[in-house]
Structures are given as structure tokens and as C-alpha cells.
N, C-alpha and C positions, 0 to 999 in steps of 0.2 A: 363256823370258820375254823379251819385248820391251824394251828398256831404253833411255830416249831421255836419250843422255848430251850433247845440247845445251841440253835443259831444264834440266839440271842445272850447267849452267857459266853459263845464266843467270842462278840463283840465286844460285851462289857470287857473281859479280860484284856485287851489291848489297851485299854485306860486305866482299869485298876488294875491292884495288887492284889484285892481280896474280893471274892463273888461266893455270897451266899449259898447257897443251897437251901432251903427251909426243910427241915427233915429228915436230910442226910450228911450235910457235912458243908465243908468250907473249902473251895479252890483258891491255891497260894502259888503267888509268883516269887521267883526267886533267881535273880539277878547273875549274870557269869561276865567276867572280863574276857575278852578277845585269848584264847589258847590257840598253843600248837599241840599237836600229836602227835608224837617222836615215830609212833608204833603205825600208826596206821597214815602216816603221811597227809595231813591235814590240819587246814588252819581256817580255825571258825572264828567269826564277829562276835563283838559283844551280845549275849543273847538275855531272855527274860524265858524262863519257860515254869511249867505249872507243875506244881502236888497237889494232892486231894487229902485233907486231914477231915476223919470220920468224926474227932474229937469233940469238934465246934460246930455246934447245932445254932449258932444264932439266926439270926434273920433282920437283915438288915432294910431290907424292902427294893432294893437298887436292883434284884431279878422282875419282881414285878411291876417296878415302874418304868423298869427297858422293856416290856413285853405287852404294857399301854402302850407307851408311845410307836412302837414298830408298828402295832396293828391298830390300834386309834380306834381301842376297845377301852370298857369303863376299869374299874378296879376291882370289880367281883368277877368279871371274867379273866383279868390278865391273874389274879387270883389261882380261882378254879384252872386257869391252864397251868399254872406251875402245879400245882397239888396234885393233877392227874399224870404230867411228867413225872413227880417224884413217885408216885404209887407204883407207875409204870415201870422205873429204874428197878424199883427196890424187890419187886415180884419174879423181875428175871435173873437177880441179884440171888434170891432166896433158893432157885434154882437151877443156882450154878451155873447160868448162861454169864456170856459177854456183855456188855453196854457198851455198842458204837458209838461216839457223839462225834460228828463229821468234824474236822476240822480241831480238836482238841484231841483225841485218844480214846482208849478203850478204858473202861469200868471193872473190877474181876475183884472177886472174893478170894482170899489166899486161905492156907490149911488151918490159920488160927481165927479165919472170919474178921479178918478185918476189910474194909473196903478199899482199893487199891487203882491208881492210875496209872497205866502208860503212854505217855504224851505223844502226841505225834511229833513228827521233824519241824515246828513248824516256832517260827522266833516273832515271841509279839513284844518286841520292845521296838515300838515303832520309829526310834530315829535311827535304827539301821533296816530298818523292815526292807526286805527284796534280797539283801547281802547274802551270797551262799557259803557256803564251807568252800575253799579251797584245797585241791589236790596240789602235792608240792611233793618232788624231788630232790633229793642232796644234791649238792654241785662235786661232781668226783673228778677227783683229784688225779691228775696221770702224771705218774713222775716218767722226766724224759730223761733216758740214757745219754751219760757222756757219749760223743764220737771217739771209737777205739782203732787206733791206727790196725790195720790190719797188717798184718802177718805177709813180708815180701813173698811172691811165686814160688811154690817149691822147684826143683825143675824139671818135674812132669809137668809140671804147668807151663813152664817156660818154655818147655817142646812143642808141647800145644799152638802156644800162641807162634813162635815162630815157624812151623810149620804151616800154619794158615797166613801167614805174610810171605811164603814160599808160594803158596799156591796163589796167592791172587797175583802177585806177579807173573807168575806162568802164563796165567789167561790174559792177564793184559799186555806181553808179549806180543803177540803178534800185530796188534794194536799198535803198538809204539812202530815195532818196526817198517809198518806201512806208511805211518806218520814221517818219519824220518828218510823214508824213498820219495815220499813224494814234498819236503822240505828240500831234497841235495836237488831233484827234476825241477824245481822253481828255480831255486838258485842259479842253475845253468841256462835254463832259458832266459832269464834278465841280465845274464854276465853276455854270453855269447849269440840269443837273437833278438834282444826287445831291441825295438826303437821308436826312441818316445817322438811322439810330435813335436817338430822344430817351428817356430813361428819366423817370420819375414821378417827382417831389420828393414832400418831404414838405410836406402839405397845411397851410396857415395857416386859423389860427382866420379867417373870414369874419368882416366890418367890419358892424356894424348901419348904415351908409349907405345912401342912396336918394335915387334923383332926385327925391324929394318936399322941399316946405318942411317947418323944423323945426315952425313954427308951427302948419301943420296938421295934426301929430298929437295926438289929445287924449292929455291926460297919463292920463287913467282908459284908456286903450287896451294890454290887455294884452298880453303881448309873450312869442312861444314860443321860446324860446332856438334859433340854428340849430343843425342837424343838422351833423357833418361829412362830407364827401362821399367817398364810396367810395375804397380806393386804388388800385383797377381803372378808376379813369375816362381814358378816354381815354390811355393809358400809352406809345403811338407817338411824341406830341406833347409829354407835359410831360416838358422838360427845364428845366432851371437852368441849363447851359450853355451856352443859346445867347442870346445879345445879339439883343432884340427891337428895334420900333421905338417910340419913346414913345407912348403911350394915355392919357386919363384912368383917374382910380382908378377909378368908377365909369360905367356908362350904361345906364340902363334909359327904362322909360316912367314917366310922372307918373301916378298914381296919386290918384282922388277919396280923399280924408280918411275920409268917410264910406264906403266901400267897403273890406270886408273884401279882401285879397290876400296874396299868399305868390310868395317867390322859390327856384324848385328848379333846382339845380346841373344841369347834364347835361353839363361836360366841363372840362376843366384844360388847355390847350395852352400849349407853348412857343415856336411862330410865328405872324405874323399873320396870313398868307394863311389858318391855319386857324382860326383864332376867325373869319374874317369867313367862311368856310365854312359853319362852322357855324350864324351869325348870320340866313345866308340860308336856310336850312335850318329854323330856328324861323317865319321868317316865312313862308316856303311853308306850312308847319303851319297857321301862321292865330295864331299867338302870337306872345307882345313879347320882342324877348330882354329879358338883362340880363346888363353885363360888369362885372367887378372885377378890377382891378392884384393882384395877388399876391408881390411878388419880381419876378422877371422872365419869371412864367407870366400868363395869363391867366386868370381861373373866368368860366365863359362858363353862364348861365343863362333861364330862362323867367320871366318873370312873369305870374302869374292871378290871376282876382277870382272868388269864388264867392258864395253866399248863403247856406250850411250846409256842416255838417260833411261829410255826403253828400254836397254838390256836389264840395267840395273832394278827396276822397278818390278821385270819379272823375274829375277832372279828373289827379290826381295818379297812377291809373294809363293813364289816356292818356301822359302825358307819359313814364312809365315805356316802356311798350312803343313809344313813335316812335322816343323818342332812345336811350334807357339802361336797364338793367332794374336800374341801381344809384343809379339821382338818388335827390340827398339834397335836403331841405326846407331850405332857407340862411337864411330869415327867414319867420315866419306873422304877419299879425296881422291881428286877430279886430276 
């Protein structure tokens, strides 16, 4: 059986401090607290690491009672296998070779024949066992400059910059100016043609008044109460919110006494230009208007004269289908 009696003194050295050698010497452990290394930037754990003194020849038997029990051989063999280790060392020893032992270091004879270790990297102090060296950097330090008020524009600087507030103006020049053509063209379309939507009021009772004398109504002249006029009439126009210009309450045509007639509504406006719109609009027809103050609307109407009740009824849908298909009858009398 092959028996590798340097695996086994590397074991024992993780328990003890001292491992025999029978023949050649005594491996010593030797203790280090936790360093830094200014120089080489690193920070190693407490370690345990090994010498080899050639000095102490003892023998303490703990090599070959580790190397029974690994291999559960008697004690003339775990024996015999150190003895042929140590012969084996000392032959390659004698002739200036190395002695690898895995896991512990190299073996080597120096110029005065002493026998010599170099440990490997390797830390058997097993309550830090696995812990590596650390690499470490200093923490550097940057000093930060005051803020230094700088130094006012010389004035080639100051040409500079107002030269480029010269030029961007330039280009946005024409920008503005088309801006401000087409601000003054709104402005005059909302002064001199918008016209906003006027909503309908509510319709006032109609004034029995007429450009006629009171005189020459007879009192036996019976009288058809007006109609009120659609709330559909004309509904672009009658507003209340717009401030007209003053008119008479009333204007129509003078009317013979003795002549039956009737005044029928065909529209409610809240500005003048459209009541006189209108107004030319009845006379193109070949009829009289007739207007009435309302508030601040106008009731802009027809006045006719018939002979009967047939006359009047088509006269009154003529009037329907020119103007309005909703005129209401504002005063009849008979």
C-alpha cells in the first residue's frame, strides 16, 4: 500500500504546534496577529505558519501514529513508511534537489548545508482557516477649491456677447413682425365685423299704440286682443344684451279711421342695422312696415288694410310665407 506520509504531517500541523520528523528535524509553528502592509496594500488575518529547525532530532511518535490511523496499517508499517519518507527526503536533499511536500512548502539545502523551508501561502490556524489577505486602497483625499468670483467681461467679450443678442434679434424680426400684422387684422375684424350670436328675449306684451289719432278711433270699434309672437322669430338678432341706438317707441303708417287694418309681427331684433333691414324688405314687398321699442329689442312689423275677413286671412298668409311662417297678428281692427 502506497502511504503518502507528507499528507499526513499536514494534517497534524493544523492541531499541533510541533511535528516531528524522526531523522531530520522538527516543523514549528509560529503565530502572527492580523497586519497591514503599508507597501504592498494589504491586510492579512491572524495566521499560524511553519519553520523547519534541522536542530531537534526528537521523535515524538505523533508522525507515526497519524499514519496508522489514516491507513489502518500496524505500527511497523506506519513505521517503515516514515523511515522510507525520511531516507527518500534526505537523498534528494544530498543532491541538491528540491523537496516538494503538497500543501506545506519546498525543502532546500542553503550554501552552509543547513536544511531550509519555504512555506506555502497557506494559514493553519484553523479559527480563521478560509480568511484571505485583503487588497486595500487609501481613501484619497481631493481638496475642493474655493468658488473664485470670476473676473467681469473684458469688452471684447462684451462685443461678443451683444453682437449675438444683435443677431438673434435680427432673425426673429420678421417673426414678430408678421405676429403683430396679424394681431392689428384680428383686432379690426372683432371691432368692425364680428357679430356675436344674440339669443331671443322674452317677448313683451305688445303696446295697443299706432301712428294713428286717438280721436279717430270710434269708440264702437271693436278691438282683437294681439296675438303674441312666436319665440322662433328672428332668434340670431333678439338679444337684451346689446345696447341699441335710441328709436321711437312706435312707427308705422297712418291709417284711414274708417278702414279696417291689422298689424302682424314678422321679427324681434336686437340691432339697428337689422330692423332697418328688415324694414326695406317689407317695402320691396309693397307693404308699410310698423316698429315698436320693446326693452332694448325692436318688434319690427307689417301693417294691412283689407275689406273682409277673406281678404284679411289672405293677405295674412302672404305675409306668412314672405317673411315668417310664424307672424303673429299684434293688433286687428275691424
Amino acid at each position: 500500500m502506497q502511504m503518502d506520509v507528507g499528507a499526513q504531517i499536514v494534517r497534524l500541523l493544523f492541531d499541533q504546534d510541533k511535528v516531528a520528523i524522526p531523522g531530520l528535524g522538527v516543523l514549528e509553528a509560529q503565530y502572527k496577529e492580523a497586519g497591514i502592509d503599508h507597501i504592498e496594500g494589504t491586510l492579512s488575518p491572524p495566521s499560524k505558519s511553519i519553520s523547519f529547525n534541522q536542530q531537534q532530532t526528537i521523535n515524538d511518535g505523533l508522525l507515526t501514529k497519524q499514519v496508522q490511523q489514516a491507513y489502518q496499517v500496524g505500527v511497523k508499517d506506519a513505521e517503515d513508511a516514515v523511515q522510507a519518507f525520511v531516507t527518500g527526503v534526505k537523498n534528494k536533499l544530498d543532491q541538491r534537489d528540491i523537496v516538494e511536500i503538497d500543501q506545506l512548502g519546498r525543502l532546500y539545502v542553503d550554501y552552509e548545508g543547513t536544511i531550509k523551508l519555504l512555506p506555502d501561502k497557506i494559514n493553519f490556524n484553523t479559527e480563521v482557516y478560509g480568511l484571505p489577505t485583503l487588497k486595500f486602497e487609501p481613501i484619497s483625499r481631493v481638496n475642493i477649491p474655493y468658488a473664485v468670483d470670476e473676473p467681469p467681461a473684458s469688452g471684447a467679450e462684451q462685443d461678443v456677447v451683444t453682437e449675438n443678442i444683435s443677431n438673434w434679434f435680427q432673425r426673429l424680426l420678421p417673426v414678430i413682425g408678421v405676429l403683430t400684422l396679424a394681431i392689428i387684422a384680428l383686432g379690426v375684424y372683432l371691432i368692425f365685423f364680428y357679430e356675436p350670436t344674440e339669443s331671443q328675449p322674452t317677448a313683451a306684451n305688445p303696446s295697443d299704440r299706432v301712428n294713428i289719432s286717438p280721436a279717430e278711433v270710434t269708440p264702437e270699434a271693436s278691438t282683437t286682443p294681439a296675438e303674441a309672437p312666436s319665440a322662433t322669430e328672428d332668434q340670431e338678432d333678439a338679444s337684451t344684451d346689446v345696447q341699441e341706438d335710441t328709436v321711437d317707441d312706435t312707427e308705422g303708417a297712418t291709417v284711414n279711421p274708417d278702414q279696417a287694418y291689422a298689424i302682424v309681427a314678422v321679427g324681434l331684433f336686437g340691432k339697428q342695422r337689422n330692423v332697418e333691414r328688415m324694414i326695406e324688405r317689407i317695402y320691396k314687398a309693397g307693404y308699410e312696415p310698423y316698429t315698436q321699442k320693446e326693452g332694448k329689442n325692436t318688434r319690427v312689423g307689417v301693417v294691412i288694410t283689407f275689406e273682409d275677413e277673406a281678404d284679411f286671412q289672405e293677405q295674412l298668409r302672404q305675409i306668412r310665407k314672405t317673411f315668417d311662417k310664424n307672424s303673429k297678428v299684434l293688433k286687428k281692427v275691424e
